[in-house]
C-alpha positions in Angstrom: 0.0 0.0 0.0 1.1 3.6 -0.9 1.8 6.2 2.0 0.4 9.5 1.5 1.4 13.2 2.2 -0.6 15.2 4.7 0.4 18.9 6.0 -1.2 20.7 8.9 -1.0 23.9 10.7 -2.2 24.3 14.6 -0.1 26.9 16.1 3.5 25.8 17.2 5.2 22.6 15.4 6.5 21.6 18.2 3.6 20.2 20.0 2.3 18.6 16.6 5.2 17.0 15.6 5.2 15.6 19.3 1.7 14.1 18.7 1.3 12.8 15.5 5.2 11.2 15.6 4.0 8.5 18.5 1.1 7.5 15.6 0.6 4.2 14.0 0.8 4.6 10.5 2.9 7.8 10.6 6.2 6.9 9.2 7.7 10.6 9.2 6.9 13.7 10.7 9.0 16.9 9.8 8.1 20.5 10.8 8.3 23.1 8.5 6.4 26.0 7.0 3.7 26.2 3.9 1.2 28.7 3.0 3.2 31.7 2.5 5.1 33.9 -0.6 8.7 34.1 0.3 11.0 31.3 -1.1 12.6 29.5 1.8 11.8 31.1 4.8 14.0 31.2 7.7 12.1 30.8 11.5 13.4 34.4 12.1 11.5 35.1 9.0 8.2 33.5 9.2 8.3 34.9 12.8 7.9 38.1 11.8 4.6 37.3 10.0 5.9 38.9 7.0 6.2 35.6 4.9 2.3 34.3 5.2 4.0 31.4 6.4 2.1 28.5 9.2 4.3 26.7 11.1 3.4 22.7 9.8 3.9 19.2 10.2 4.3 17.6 6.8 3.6 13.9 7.9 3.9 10.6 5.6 1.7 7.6 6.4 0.4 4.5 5.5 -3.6 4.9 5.1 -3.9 1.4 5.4 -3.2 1.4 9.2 -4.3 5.5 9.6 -6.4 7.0 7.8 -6.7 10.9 6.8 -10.0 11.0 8.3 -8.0 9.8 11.6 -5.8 12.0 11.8 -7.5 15.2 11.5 -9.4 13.8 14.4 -6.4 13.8 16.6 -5.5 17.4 14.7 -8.7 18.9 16.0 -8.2 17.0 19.6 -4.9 18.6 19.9 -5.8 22.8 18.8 -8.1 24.9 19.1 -9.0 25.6 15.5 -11.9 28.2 16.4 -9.0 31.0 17.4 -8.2 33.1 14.6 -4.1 33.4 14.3 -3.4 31.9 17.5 -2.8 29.1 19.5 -2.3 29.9 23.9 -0.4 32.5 24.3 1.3 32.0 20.6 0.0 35.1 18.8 0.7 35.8 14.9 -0.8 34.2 11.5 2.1 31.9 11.7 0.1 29.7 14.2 -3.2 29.8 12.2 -5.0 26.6 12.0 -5.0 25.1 8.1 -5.4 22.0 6.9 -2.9 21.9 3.3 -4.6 19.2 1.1 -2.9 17.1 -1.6 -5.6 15.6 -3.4 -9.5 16.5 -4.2 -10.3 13.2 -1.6 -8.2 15.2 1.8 -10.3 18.2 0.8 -13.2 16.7 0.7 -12.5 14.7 3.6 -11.9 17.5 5.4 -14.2 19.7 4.7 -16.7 16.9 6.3 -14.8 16.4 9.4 -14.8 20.3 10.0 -18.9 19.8 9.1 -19.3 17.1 11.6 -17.0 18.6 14.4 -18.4 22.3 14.1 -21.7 21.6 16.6 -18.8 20.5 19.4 -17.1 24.0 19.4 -18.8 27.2 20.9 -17.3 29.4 18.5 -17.1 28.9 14.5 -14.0 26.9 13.4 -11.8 29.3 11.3 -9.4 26.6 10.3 -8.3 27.1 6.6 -8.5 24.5 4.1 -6.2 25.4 0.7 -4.9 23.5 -1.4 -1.0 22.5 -0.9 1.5 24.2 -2.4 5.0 23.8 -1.4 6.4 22.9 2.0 9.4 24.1 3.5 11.5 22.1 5.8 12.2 24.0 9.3 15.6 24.2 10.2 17.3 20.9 12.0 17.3 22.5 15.7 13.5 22.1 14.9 12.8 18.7 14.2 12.1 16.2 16.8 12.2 19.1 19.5 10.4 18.2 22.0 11.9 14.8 22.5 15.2 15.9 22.1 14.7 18.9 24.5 11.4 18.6 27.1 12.6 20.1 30.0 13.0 23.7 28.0 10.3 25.7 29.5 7.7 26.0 26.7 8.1 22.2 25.9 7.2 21.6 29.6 4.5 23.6 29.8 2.8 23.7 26.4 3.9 20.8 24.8 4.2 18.0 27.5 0.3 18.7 28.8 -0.6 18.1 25.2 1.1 15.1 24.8 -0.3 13.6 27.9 -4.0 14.7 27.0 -3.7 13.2 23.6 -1.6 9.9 24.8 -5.0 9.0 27.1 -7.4 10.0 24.5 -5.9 8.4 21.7 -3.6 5.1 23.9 -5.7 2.9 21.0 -3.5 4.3 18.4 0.0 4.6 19.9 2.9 3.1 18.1 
């Protein structure tokens, strides 16, 4: 069975990359940017807000054991996609919520989970859904973070809680 490509934005990469790298099914997990107009972007860049960049997890996996579906169920468990621009206390449009999709099937997929998911949330659900264009891989210090650093003080107080929170609501699907 093929592996397909997904990309999604929902706030810092960080904690996503955490999440969707203890998956079944997800083979690789890098974080990057998409959605912007600058050719490779540097963090200091994108920071700025001046690139239209998100910060994403591009993820490959095997929809045999995962499907897309699947994990933009765990993507909506782990962000709050009804804040415009921001995630916590992680302000700027480079922590929108976005869903990149590579194929007419993720989009239409995901325009039904947003349809089906919408009643749950109190205020309207602004996450984007565009079409991918290209995705930029984040520089090395970036990838794999939070295991490699989760006693730094955002990754113990932002990122660890989500991990835990999504480890007990999701233990079924843990590699």
């Amino acid at each position: 069975m093929p592996t397909e490509i997904a990309s999604l934005a929902g706030g810092c990469f960080w904690c996503l990359e955490a999440v969707f790298g203890k998956l079944q099914g997800v083979y690789k997990v890098e974080s990057g940017y998409a959605g912007g107009t600058v050719p490779n972007p540097s963090y200091q860049a994108v920071c700025t807000g001046e690139t239209g960049h998100a910060e994403v997890v591009q993820m490959e996996f095997d929809p045999s054991i995962i499907s897309y579906e699947e994990l933009l169920q765990v993507f909506f468990s782990v962000h709050d996609p009804t804040t415009l621009n921001r995630q916590g206390a992680d302000i700027g449009t480079q922590y929108r919520s976005a869903i990149y999709y590579h194929s007419d099937e993720q989009k239409e997929i995901a325009e039904k989970v947003i349809a089906e998911i919408a009643p749950e949330w109190k205020n309207p659900i602004v996450t984007e859904v565009t079409a991918f264009d290209v995705f930029y891989r984040a520089e090395q210090y970036h990838q794999n973070y939070f295991a490699l650093n989760p006693s730094q003080p955002y990754c113990a107080a932002v990122v660890a809680p989500k991990l835990k929170k999504f480890k007990q609501k999701f233990e079924f699907k843990l590699k």
